[in-house]
Legacy VTK file of the C-alpha trace (Angstrom):
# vtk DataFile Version 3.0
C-alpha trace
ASCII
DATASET POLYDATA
POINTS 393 float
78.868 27.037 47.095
77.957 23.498 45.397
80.596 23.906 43.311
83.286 24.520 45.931
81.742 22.212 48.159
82.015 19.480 45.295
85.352 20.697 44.459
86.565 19.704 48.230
85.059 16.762 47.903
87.170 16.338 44.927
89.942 16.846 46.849
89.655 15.293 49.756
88.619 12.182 47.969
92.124 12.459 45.785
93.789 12.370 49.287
92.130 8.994 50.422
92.805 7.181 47.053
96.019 9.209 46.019
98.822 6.718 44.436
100.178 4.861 46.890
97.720 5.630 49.520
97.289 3.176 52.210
94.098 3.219 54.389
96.335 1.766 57.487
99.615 -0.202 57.171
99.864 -3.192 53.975
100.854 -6.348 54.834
104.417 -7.564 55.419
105.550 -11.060 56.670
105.511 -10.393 60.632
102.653 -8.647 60.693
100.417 -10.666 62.388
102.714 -10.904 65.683
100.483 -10.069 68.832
100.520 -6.493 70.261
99.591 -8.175 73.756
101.987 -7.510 77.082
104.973 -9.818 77.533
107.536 -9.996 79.450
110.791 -10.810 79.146
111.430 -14.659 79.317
113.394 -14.133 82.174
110.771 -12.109 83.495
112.423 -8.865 83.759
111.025 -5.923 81.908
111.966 -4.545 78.603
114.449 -1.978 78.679
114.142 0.850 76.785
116.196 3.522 75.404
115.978 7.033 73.018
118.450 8.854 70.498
117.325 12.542 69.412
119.583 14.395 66.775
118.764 17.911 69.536
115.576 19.282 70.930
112.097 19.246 68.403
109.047 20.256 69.138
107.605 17.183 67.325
109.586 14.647 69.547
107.930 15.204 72.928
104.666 14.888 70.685
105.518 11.785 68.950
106.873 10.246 72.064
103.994 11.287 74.407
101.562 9.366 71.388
103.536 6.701 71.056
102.903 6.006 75.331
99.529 6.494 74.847
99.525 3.525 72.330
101.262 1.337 74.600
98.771 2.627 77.346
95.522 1.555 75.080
97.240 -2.094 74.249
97.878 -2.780 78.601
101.876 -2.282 78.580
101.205 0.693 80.629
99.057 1.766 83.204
97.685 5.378 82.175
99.430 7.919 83.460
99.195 11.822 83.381
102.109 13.811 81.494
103.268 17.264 82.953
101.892 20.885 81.661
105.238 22.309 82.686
107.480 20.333 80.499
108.517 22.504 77.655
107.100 21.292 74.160
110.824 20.682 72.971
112.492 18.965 76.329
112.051 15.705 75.680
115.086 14.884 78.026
112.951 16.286 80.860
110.015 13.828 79.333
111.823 10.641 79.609
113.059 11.831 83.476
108.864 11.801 83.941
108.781 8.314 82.408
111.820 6.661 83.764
110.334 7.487 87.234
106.410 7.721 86.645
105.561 4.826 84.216
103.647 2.156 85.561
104.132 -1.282 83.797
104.938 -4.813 84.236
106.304 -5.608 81.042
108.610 -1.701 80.111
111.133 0.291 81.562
112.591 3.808 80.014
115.952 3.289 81.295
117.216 6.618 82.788
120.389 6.561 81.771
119.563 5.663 78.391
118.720 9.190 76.522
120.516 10.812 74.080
120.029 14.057 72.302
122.825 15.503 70.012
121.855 18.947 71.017
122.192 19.474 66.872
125.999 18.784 67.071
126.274 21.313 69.830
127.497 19.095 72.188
128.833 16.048 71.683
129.792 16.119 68.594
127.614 13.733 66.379
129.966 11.381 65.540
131.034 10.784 69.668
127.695 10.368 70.548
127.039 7.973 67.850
130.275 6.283 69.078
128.771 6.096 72.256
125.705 4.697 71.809
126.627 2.391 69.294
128.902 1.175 72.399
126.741 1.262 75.086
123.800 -0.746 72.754
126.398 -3.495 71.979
126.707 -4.318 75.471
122.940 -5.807 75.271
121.101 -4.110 78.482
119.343 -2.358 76.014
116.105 -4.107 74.369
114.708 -1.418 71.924
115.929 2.127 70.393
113.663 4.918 70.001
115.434 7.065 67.331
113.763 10.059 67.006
113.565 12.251 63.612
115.997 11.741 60.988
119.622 12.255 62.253
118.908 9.958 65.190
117.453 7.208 62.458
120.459 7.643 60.410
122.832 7.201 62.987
121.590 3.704 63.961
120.818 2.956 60.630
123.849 0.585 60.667
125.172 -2.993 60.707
126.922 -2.067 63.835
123.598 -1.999 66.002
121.825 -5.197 66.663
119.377 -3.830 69.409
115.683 -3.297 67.314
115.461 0.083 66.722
112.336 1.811 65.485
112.422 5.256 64.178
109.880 7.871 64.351
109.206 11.729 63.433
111.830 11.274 60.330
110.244 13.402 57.699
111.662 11.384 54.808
112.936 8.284 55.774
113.711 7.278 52.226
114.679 10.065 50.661
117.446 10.566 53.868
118.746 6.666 53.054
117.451 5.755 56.244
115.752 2.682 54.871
116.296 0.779 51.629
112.850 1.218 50.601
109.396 1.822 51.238
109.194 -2.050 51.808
112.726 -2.942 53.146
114.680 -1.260 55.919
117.772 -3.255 54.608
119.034 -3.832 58.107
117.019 -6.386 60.115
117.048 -4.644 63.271
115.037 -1.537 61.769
111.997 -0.540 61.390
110.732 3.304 60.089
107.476 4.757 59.336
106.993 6.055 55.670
104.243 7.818 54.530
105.537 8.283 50.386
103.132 10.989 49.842
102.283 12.683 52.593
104.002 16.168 51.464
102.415 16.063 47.699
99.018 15.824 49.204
99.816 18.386 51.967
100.981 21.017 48.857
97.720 19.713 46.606
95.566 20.565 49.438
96.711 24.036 49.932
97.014 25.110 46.368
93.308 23.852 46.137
92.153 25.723 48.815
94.423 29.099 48.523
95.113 28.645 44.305
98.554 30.755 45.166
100.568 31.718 42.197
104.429 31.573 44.042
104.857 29.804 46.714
107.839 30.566 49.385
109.608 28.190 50.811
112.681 27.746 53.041
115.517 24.726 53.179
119.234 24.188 53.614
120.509 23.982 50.410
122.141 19.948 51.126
120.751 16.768 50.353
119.460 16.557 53.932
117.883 19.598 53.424
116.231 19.470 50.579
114.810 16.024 52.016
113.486 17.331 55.142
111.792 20.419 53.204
110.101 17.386 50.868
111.296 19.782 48.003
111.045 17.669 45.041
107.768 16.846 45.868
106.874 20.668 45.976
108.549 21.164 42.539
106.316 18.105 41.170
103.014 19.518 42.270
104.525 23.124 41.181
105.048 21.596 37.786
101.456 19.752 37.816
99.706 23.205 38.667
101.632 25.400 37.183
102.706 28.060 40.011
106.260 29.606 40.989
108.052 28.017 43.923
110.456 30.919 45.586
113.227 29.236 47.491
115.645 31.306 50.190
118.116 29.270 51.823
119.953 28.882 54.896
121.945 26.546 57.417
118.771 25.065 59.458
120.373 21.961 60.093
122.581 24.028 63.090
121.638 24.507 66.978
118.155 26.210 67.856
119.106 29.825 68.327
120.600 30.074 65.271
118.724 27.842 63.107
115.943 30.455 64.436
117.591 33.145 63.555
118.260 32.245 59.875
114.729 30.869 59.330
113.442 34.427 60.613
115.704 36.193 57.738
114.369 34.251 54.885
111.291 34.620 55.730
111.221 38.270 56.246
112.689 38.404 53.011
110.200 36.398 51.461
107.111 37.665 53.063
106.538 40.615 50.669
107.887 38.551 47.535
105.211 35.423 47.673
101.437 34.946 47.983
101.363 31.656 49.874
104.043 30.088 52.516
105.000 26.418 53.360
106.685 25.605 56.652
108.580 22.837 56.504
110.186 21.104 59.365
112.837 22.264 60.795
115.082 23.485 63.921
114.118 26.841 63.643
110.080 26.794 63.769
110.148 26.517 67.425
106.430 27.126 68.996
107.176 30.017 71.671
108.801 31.877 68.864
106.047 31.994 66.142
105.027 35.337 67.391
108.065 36.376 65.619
108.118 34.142 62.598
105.242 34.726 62.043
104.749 38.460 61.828
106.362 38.560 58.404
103.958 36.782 57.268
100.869 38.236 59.274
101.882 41.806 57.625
102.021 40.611 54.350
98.875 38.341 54.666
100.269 35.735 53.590
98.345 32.169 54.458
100.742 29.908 55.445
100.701 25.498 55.508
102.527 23.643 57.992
104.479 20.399 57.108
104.847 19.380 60.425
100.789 19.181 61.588
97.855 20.952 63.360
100.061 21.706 66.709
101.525 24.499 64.747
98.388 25.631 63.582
97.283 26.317 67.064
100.138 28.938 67.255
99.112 30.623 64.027
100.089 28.445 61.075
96.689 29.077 58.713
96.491 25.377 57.149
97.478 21.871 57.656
96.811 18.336 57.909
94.919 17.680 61.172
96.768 15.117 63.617
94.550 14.130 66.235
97.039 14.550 68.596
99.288 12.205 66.708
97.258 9.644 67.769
97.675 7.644 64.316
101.021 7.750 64.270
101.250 7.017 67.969
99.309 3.715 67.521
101.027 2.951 64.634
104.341 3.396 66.622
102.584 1.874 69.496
101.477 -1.855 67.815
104.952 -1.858 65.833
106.736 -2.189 69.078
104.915 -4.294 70.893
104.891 -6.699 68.073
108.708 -5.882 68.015
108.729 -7.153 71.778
106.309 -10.185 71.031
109.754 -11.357 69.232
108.699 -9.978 65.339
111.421 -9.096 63.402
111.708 -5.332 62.588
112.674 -5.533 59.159
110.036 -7.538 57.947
107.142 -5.287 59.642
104.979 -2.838 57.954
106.657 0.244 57.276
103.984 2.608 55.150
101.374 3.860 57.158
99.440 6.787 55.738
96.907 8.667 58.869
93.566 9.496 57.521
93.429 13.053 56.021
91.778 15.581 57.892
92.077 19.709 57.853
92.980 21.954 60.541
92.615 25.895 60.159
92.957 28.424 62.428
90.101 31.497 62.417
92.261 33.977 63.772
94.783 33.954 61.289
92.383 33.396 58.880
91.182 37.132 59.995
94.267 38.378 61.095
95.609 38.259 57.084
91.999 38.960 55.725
91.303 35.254 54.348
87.318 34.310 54.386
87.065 30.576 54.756
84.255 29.428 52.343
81.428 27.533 54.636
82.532 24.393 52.750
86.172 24.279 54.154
85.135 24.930 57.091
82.381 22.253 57.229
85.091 19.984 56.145
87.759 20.756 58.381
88.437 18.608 61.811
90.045 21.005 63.829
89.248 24.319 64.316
91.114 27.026 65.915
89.264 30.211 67.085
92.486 31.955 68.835
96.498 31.831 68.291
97.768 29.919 71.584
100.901 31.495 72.543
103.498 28.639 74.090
105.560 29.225 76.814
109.596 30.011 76.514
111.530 27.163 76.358
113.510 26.220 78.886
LINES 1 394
393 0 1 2 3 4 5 6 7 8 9 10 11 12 13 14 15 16 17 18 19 20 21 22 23 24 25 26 27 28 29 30 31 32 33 34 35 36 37 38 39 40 41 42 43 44 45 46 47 48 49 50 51 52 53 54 55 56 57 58 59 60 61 62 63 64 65 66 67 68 69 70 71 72 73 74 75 76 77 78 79 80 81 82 83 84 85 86 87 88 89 90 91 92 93 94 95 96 97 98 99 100 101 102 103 104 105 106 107 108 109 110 111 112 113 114 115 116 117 118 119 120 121 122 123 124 125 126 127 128 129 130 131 132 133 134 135 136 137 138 139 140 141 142 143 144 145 146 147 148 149 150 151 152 153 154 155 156 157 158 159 160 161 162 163 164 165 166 167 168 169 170 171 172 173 174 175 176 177 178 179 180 181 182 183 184 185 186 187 188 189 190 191 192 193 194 195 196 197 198 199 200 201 202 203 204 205 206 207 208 209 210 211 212 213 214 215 216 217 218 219 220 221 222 223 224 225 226 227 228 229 230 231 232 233 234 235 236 237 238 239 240 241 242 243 244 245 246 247 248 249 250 251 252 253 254 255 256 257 258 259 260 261 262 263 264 265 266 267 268 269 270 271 272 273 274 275 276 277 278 279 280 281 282 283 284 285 286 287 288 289 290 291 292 293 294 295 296 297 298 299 300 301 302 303 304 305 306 307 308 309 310 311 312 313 314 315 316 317 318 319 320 321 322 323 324 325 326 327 328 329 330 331 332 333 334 335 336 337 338 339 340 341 342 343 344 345 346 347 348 349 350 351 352 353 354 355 356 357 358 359 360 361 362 363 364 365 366 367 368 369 370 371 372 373 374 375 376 377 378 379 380 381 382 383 384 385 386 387 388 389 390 391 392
């Protein structure tokens, strides 16, 4: 036990002072801009408005942090968010905050959401069109773009209007930014945390010590980026185990991003002795029962990319989130210094949340996996049941 213990120490430790790591945001030239309320000059309130590339589960999340932010610096009043909005709708969230939001200083314009339903409906390219348009006119004083099609899209010397993105997986690696350092457009701004995935995959090789591990991805440059795949292959290379691809379109609409997600990984249930989830369209909460049970027959332990929520609803590992919290402040103080007049570009960008576990008992049990007393002494969140979430709507 004192050697595991120490061991988890180890690598916990290697998390905190991994290359790169950054205990908070580093310093870039606007930085010290105040996060305090202010209004417009004119008085009015800022108008605000939010681009989606289709329904997430990690978008209602995000956004619902990023309020609470705003909330703890006094640009909102508190207010209490709705059990009966689905996890993915976050159309149906903005309706709540258009009407419901309390504040002096902010508006979420109403008719200023956008969500590209996965190039459902409109086509990507005529909504982009669109709200490239309707941004040029000027009512609009700051762009949410949330995940990575959305920050692509305004990623652009045709936009003007700030724009700060969040939930992108990988906003270098998807040329959303220049670098790590420099948007390369002045009107953006986009969280990076450069390596966020290669601890995630350290972490739960340390704890599980798998031999081939399974994951699934589109086989396209997007794809590969969102599934953080090179940085799987680096620590595969560093450790020394198999990594045992199956692809697919994911990139696609819900239902069938779903539906080819569930193939590959019934396929490569019985064929691997670990599992990483990456984000994508098709791990949608109210369907894990079904994702999952693959995975749960072949006892497989399984990491999520995307954070503890999935955990909760039978994901075995990942990085615990706090509620997003971190990333919510983060958000939060990076747009209030963006409304304090600070120039998006030459804001912080990395911003690396403290590491902490998150493990879920049940599963643990369900696929015959003993937690040593250490990991569980270290972890933050524990999870005693699977929480099943409600259909989507």
């Amino acid at each position: 036990m004192i050697r595991t213990l120490a061991r988890l120490c180890i690598v916990l430790l290697v998390l905190v002072l991994a290359p790169g790591f950054v205990p908070g945001a580093s310093a870039a030239p606007n930085d010290d801009f105040p996060t305090t309320p202010a209004a417009k000059p004119d008085g009015s309130k800022w108008r605000i408005g939010y681009l989606e590339g289709g329904p997430y589960s990690q978008y209602p999340a995000t956004l619902i942090a990023t309020i609470k932010g705003l909330v703890d610096l006094d640009w909102l009043k508190p207010l209490a968010f709705p059990e009966d909005i689905s996890p993915e709708d976050a159309h149906k969230l903005w309706e709540y905050l258009a009407k419901n939001a309390d504040s002096e200083y902010i508006e979420f314009a109403p008719d200023a959401f956008w969500s590209g339903n996965w190039d459902e409906a409109p086509p990507r390219e005529q909504l982009r069109a669109e709200v490239i348009e309707r941004l040029n006119k000027g009512d609009i004083d700051l762009m949410i773009a949330m995940g990575t099609w959305a920050g692509q899209d305004l990623a652009t010397s045709e936009v003007s209007t700030p724009t700060v993105v969040l939930s992108s997986s990988d906003p270098l690696g998807s040329g959303i930014v220049k670098s790590a350092d420099d948007s390369g457009f002045d009107h953006l701004n986009a969280r990076l945390d450069p390596t966020r995935y290669l601890r995630q995959v350290r972490l739960f090789h340390d704890i599980i010590g798998f031999k081939r591990l399974g994951i699934v991805y589109e086989d396209t440059m997007a794809g590969r980026t969102y599934a953080a795949l090179d940085d799987v292959k680096t620590v595969a290379a560093e450790r020394g185990f198999e990594v045992v691809p199956c692809t697919t379109m994911l990139d696609v609409h819900s239902g069938e991003a779903f539906r080819n997600l569930q193939a590959c990984l019934d396929e490569l249930a019985p064929k691997v002795d670990a599992m990483y989830l990456t984000e994508n369209n098709g791990m949608q909460l109210d369907k894990f029962p079904e994702l999952l049970a693959p995975l749960f027959a072949n006892d497989v332990p399984t990491f999520s990319m995307a954070g503890s929520d999935e955990v909760r609803h039978g994901v075995l590992l990942s990085i615990a989130q706090a509620g997003f919290k971190y990333v919510g402040d983060f958000h939060a103080k990076t747009i209030a210094k963006i409304l304090n007049g600070a120039t998006p570009r030459l804001l912080t960008q990395v911003f690396e949340a403290p590491p902490k576990i998150a493990i879920n008992l049940k599963t643990a049990e369900r696929i015959g996996f003993d937690p040593p007393v250490d990991i569980l002494m270290a972890a933050d969140e524990i999870y005693e049941n699977i929480e099943e979430a409600p259909p989507a709507k």
